[in-house]
LUMKE-209257 format. One record per residue: residue number from 1; residue in three letters; chain; x, y, z of N, C-alpha, C in turn. Coordinates in Angstrom, 1 decimal, decimal comma, padded with zeros to 4 digits, m for minus. Layout:
// residues N
(node NUM; 'ALA'; 'A'; (X; Y; Z); (X; Y; Z); (X; Y; Z))
...
This chain:
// residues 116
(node 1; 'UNK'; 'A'; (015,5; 149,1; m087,5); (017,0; 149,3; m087,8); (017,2; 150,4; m088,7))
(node 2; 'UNK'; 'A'; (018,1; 151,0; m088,4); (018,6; 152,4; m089,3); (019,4; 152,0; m090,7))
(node 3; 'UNK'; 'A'; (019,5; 152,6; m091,3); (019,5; 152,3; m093,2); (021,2; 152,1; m092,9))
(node 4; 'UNK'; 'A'; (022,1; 152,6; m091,8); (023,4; 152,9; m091,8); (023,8; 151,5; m091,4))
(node 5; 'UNK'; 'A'; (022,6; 150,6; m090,7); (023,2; 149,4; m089,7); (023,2; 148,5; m090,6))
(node 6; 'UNK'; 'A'; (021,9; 148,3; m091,3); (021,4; 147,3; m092,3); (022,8; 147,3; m093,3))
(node 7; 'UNK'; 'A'; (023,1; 148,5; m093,3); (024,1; 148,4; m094,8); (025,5; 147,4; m094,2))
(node 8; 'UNK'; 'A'; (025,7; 148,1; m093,1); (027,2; 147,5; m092,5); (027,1; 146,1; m092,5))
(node 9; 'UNK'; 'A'; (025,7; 145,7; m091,6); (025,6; 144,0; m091,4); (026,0; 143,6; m092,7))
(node 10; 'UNK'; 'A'; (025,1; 144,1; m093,7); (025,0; 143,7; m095,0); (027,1; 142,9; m095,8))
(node 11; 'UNK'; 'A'; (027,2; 144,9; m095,7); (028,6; 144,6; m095,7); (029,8; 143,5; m095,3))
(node 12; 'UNK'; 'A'; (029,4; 143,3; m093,9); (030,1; 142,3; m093,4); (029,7; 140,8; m094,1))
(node 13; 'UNK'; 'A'; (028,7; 140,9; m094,2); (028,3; 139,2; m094,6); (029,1; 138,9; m096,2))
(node 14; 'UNK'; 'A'; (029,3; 140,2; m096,9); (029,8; 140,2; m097,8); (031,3; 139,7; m098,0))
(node 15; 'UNK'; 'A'; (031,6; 140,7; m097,1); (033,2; 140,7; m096,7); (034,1; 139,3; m096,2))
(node 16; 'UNK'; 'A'; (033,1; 138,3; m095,7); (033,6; 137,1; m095,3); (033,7; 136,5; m096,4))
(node 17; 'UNK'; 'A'; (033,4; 136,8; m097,3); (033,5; 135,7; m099,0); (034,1; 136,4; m100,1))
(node 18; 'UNK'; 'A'; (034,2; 137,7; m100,1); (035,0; 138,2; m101,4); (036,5; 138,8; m100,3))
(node 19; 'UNK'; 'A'; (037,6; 138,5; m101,4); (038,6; 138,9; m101,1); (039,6; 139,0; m102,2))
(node 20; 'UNK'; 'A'; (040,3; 140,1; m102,1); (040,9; 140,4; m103,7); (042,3; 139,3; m103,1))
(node 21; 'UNK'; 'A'; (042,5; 139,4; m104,4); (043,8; 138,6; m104,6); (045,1; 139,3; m105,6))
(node 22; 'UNK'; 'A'; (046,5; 138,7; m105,7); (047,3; 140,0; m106,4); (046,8; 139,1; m107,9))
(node 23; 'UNK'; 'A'; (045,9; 138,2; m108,4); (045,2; 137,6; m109,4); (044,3; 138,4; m109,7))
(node 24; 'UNK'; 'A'; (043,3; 138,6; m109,1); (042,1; 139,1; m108,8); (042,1; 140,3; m108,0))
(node 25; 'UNK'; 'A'; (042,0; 141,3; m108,0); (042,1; 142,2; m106,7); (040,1; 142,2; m107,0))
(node 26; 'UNK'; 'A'; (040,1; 142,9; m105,5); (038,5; 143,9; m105,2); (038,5; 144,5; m105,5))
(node 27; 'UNK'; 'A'; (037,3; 144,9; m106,8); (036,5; 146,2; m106,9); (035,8; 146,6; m105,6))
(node 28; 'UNK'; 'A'; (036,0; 147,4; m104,6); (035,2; 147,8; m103,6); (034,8; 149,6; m103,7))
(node 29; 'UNK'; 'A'; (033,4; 149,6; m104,1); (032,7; 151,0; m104,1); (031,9; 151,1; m103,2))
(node 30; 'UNK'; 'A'; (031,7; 152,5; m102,6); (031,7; 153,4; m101,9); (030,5; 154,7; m102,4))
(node 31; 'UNK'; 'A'; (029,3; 154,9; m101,9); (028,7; 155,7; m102,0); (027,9; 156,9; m100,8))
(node 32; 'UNK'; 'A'; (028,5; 157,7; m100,6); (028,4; 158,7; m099,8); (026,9; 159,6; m100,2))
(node 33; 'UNK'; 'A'; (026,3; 160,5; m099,6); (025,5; 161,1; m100,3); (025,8; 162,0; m101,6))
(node 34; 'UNK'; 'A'; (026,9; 162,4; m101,5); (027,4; 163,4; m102,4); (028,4; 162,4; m103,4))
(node 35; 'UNK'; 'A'; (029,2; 161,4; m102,8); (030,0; 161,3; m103,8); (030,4; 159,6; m104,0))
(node 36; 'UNK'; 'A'; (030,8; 159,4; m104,6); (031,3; 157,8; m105,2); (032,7; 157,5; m105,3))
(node 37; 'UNK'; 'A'; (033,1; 156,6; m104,6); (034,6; 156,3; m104,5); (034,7; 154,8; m104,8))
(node 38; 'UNK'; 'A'; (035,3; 154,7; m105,9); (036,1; 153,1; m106,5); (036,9; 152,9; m106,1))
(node 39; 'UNK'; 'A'; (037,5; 152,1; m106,0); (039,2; 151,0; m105,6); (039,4; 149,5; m106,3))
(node 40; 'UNK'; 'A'; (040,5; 149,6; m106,4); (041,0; 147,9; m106,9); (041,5; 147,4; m105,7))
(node 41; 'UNK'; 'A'; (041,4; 146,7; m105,0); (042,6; 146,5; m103,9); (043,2; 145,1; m104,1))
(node 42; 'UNK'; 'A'; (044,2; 144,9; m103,4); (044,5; 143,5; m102,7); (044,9; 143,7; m101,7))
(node 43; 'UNK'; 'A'; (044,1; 142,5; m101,2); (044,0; 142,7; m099,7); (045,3; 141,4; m099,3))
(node 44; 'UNK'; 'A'; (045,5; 140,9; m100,1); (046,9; 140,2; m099,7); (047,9; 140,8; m099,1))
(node 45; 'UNK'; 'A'; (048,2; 142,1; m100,0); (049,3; 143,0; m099,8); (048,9; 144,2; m098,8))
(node 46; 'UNK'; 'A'; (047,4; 144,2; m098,9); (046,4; 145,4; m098,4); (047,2; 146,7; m098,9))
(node 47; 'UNK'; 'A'; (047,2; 146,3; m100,3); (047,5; 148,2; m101,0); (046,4; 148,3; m102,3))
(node 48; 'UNK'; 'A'; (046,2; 149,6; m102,4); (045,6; 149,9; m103,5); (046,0; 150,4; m104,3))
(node 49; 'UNK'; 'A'; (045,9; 149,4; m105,3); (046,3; 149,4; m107,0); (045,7; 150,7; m107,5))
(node 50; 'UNK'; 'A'; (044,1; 150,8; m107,7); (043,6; 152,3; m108,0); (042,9; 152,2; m107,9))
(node 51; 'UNK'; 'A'; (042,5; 154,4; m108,1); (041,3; 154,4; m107,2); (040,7; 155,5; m108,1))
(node 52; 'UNK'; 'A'; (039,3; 155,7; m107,7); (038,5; 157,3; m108,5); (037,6; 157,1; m107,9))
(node 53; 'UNK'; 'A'; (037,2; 158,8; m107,5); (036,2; 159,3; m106,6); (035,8; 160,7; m107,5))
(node 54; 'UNK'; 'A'; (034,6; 160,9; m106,6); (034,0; 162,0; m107,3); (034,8; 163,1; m106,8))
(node 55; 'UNK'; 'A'; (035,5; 163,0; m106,1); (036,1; 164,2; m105,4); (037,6; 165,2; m106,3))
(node 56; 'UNK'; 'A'; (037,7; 164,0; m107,2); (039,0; 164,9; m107,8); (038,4; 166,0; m109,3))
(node 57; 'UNK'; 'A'; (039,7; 166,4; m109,2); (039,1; 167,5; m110,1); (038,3; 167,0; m111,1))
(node 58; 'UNK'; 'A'; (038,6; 165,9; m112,1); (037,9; 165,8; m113,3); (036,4; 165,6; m113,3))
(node 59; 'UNK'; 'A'; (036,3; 165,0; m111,9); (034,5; 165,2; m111,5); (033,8; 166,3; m110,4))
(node 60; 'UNK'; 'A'; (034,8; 166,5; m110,3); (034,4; 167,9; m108,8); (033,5; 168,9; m109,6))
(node 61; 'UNK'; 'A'; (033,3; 169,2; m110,8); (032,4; 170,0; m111,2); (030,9; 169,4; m111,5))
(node 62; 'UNK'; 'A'; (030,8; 168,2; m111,7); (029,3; 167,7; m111,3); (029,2; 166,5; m110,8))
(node 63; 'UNK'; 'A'; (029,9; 166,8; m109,4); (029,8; 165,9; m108,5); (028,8; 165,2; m107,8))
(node 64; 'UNK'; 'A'; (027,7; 164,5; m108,4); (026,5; 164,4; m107,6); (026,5; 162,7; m107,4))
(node 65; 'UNK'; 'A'; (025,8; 162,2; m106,5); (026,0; 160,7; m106,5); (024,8; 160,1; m106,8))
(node 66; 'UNK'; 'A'; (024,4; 159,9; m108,8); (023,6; 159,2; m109,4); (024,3; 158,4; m110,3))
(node 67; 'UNK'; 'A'; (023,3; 157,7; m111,0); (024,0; 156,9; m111,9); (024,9; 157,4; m113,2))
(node 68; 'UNK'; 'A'; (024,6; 158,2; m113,5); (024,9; 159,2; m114,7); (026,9; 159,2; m114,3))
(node 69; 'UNK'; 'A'; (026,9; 160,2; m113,5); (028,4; 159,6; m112,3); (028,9; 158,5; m112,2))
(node 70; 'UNK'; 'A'; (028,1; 157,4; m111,9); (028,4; 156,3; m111,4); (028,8; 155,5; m112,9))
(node 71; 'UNK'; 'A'; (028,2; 155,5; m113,8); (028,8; 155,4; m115,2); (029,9; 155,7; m115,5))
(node 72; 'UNK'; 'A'; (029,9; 157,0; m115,3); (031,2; 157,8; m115,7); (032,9; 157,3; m114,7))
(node 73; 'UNK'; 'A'; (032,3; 157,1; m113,9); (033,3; 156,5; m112,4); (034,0; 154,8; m112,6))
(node 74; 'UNK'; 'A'; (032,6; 154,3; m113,2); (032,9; 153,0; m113,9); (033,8; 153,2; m114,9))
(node 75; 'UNK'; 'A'; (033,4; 153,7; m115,7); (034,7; 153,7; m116,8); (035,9; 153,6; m116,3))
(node 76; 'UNK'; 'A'; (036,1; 155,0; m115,9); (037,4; 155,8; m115,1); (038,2; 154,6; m114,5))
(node 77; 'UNK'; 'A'; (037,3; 153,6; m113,7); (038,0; 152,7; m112,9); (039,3; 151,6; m113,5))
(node 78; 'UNK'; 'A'; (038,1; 151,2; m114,6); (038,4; 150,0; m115,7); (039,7; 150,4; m116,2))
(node 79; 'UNK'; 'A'; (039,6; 151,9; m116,6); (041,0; 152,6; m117,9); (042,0; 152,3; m117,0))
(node 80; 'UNK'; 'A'; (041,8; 152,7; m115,2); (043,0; 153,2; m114,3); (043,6; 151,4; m114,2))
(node 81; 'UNK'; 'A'; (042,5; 150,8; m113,7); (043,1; 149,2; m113,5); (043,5; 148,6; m114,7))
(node 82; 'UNK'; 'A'; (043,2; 148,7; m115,9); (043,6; 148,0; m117,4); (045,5; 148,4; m117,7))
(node 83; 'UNK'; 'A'; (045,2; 149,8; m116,8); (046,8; 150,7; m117,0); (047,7; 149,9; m116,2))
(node 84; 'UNK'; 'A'; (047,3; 149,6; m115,0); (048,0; 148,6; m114,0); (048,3; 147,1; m114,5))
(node 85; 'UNK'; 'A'; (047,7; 146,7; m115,5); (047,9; 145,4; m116,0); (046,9; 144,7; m114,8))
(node 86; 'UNK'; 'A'; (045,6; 144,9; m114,6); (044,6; 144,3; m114,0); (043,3; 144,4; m114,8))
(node 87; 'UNK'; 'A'; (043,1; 142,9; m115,2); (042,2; 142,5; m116,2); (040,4; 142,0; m115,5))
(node 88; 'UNK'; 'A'; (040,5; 141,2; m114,3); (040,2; 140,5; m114,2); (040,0; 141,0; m112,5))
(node 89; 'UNK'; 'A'; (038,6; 141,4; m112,0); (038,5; 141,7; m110,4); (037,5; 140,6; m109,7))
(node 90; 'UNK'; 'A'; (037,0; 141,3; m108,3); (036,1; 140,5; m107,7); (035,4; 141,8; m107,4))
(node 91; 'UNK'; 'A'; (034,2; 142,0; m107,4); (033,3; 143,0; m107,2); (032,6; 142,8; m105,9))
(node 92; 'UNK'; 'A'; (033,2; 144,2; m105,1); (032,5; 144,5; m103,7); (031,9; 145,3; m103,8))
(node 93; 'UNK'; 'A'; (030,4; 145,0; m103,4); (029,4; 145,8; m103,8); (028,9; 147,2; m102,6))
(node 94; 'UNK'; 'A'; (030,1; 146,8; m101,3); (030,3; 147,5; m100,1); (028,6; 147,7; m099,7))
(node 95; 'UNK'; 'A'; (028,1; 146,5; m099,5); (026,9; 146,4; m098,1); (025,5; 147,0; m099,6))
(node 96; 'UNK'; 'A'; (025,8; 147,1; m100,4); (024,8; 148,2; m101,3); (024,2; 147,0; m102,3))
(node 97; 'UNK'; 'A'; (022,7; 147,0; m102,6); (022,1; 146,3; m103,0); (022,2; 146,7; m104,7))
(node 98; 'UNK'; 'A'; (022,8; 145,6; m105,6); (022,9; 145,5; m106,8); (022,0; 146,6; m107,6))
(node 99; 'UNK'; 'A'; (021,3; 147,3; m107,4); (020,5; 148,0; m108,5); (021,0; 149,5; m108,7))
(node 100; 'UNK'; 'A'; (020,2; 150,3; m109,7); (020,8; 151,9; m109,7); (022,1; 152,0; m110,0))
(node 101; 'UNK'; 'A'; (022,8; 152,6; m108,9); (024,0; 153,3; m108,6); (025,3; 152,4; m109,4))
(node 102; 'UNK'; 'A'; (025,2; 151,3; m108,3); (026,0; 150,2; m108,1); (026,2; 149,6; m109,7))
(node 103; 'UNK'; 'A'; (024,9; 149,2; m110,1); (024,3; 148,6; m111,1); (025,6; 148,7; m112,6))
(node 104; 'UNK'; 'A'; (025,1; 150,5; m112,4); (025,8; 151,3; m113,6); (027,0; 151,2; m113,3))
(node 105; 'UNK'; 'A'; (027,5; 152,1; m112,1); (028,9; 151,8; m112,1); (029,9; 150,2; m112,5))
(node 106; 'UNK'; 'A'; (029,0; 148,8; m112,2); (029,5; 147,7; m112,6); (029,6; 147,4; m114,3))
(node 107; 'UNK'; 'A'; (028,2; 148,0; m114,8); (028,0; 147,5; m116,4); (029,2; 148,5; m116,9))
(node 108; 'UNK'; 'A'; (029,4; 149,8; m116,4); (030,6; 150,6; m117,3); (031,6; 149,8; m117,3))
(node 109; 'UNK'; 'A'; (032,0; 149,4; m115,9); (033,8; 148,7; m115,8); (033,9; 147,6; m116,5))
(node 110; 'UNK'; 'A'; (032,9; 147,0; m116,8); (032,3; 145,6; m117,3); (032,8; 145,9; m118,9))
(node 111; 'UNK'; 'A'; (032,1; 147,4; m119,5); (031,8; 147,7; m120,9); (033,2; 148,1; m121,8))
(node 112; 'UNK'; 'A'; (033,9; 148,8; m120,8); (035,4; 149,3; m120,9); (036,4; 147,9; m120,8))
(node 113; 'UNK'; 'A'; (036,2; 146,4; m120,6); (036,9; 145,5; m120,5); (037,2; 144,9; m119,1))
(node 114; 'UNK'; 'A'; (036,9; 145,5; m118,0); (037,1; 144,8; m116,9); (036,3; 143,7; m116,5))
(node 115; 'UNK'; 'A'; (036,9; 142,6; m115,9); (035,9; 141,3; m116,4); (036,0; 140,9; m114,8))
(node 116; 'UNK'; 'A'; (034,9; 140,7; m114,1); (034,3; 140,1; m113,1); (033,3; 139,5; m112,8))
């Protein structure tokens, strides 16, 4: 099986047990080769509360997708959802196995006050 299939199965198995709420929304991240994309959602309403990616300007200049970023992206997420009056998520780890990337980006949002 190819690294793209394993992740989706993965994903889906996930997807039948976590689901944000307008209590709880999902943390659901996103890791491309080049870049890292956060979200708060609720899927109640299916809108997103907030979002950060490597792609906007404040990271477009060292846009790489490691942990170093993924730190940096964690934060970013926590400040944007804390602004929303969202304390409290459910973490979608989007099909991607808890270590590295994922890891960091959870302990930042974690470190900045977001509690999941």
């Amino acid at each position: 099986m190819n690294r793209k299939r394993i992740t989706g199965v993965r994903h889906e198995r996930i997807r039948k047990k976590v689901s944000g709420t307008a209590e709880r929304p999902r943390l659901a991240v996103h890791f491309s080769g080049r870049h890292i994309y956060a979200q708060v959602i609720d899927d109640e309403t299916g809108k997103t509360i907030a979002s950060v990616n490597t792609t906007e300007a404040t990271f477009r200049e060292s846009a790489k997708a490691n942990a170093e970023t993924a730190t940096r992206v964690g934060a970013a997420i926590a400040q944007r959802a804390k602004e929303k009056s969202v304390g409290a998520v459910v973490f979608d780890r989007g099909g991607f196995r808890y270590h590295g990337k994922v890891k960091a980006l959870a302990d930042a949002a974690r470190a900045e006050g977001l509690n999941f």
